[in-house]
N, C-alpha and C positions, 0 to 999 in steps of 0.2 A: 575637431579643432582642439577640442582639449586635452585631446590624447597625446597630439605632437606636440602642446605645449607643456604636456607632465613629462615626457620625452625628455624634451628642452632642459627641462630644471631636473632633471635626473643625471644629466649630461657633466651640467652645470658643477652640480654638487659633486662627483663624482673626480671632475678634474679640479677644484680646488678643494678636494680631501686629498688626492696627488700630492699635489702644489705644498698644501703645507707640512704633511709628512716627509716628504723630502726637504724640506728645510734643514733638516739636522744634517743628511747627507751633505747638501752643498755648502753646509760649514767644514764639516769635518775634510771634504774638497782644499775646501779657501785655506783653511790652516795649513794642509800639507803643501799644498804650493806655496805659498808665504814663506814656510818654513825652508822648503826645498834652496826658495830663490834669497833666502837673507842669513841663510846660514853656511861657516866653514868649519864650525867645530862641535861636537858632541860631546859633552862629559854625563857620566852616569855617575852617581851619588850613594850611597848606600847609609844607615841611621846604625850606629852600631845599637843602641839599643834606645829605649824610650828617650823620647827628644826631650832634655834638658836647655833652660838656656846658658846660652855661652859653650854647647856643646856643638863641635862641626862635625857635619859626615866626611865620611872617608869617599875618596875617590878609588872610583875599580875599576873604570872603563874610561879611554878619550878615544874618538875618530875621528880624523880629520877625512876619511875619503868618501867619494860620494857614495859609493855602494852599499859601505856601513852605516850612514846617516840614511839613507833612504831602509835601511833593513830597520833600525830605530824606528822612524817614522809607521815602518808598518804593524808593528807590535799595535800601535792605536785601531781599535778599529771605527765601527759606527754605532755599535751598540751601544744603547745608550746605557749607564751603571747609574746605582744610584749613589747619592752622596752619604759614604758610609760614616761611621762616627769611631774609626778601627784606627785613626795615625795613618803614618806614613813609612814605609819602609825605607823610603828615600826618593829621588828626585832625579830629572833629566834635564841638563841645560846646553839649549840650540846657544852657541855663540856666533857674531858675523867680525871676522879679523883677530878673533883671540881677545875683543874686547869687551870685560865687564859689564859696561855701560849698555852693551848692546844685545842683551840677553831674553830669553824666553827661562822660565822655566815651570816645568810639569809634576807634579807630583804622585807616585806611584803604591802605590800597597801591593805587594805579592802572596801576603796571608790568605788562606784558604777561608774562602766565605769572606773577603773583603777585597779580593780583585780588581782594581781597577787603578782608573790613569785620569787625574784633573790637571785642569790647563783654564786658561783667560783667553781669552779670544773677540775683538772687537766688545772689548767692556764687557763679555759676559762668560761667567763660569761652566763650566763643561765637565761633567764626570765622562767618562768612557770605559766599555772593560777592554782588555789586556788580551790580545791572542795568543791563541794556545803557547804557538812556538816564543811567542815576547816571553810568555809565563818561566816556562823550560829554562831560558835564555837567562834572564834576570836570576830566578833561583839559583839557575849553576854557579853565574856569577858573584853571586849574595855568598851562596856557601864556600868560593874561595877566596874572600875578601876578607869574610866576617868571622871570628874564626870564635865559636860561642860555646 
């Protein structure tokens, strides 16, 4: 009997060590369909250089179609990144109607050895790293915006 019941709690343990590792996954889930269904526009931001105040990024990218906002969206991936202390290169903002008010935005680092992409999500913070091709992508578009 005690075998099936160390069974049991092996079972046990095993599916809510699942359960809570995949937690991160089915945020990362929730955010992109959130994002998917409440948004019509994408701008990409880029920091010309160390963030001053009163200093704005330059804009380098807008999308308004669905296949280019979903190609953004997959630049994030699940991996989780840690929260680096490197700035920001610049930033992504989902809009819904073109309207201010109605905005997300994410914040990205493309420096080598600081990779990664943070966002808010149901009141809590989220680092994430940056897929290869988002990497590619962003840089290309950094080095024809920014001209340093």
């Amino acid at each position: 009997m005690k075998g099936v019941a160390m069974k049991w709690v092996i079972i046990c343990l095993g599916v809510v060590s699942l359960f809570l590792l995949g937690c991160d996954s089915s945020i990362d889930y929730a955010m992109k369909m959130y994002m998917r269904d409440s948004t019509d526009r994408v701008e990409i931001l880029f920091n010309e250089g160390p963030v001053h105040k009163g200093m704005k990024p330059v804009l380098a990218q807008t999308f308004m179609d669905r296949e280019n906002m979903e190609r953004v969206l997959s630049f994030i991936t699940k991996r989780p990144a840690e929260f680096y202390k490197c700035g920001y290169s610049g930033e992504i903002i989902f809009m819904k109607d073109a309207d201010r008010a109605l905005t997300e935005r994410m914040k990205f680092n493309i420096e080598p050895g600081c990779e990664h992409i943070v966002y808010m999500f149901n009141r809590e913070l989220y680092s994430r790293k940056i897929s290869k091709k988002g990497l590619e992508f962003l840089r290309e578009l950094h080095d024809r915006v920014i001209k340093e």
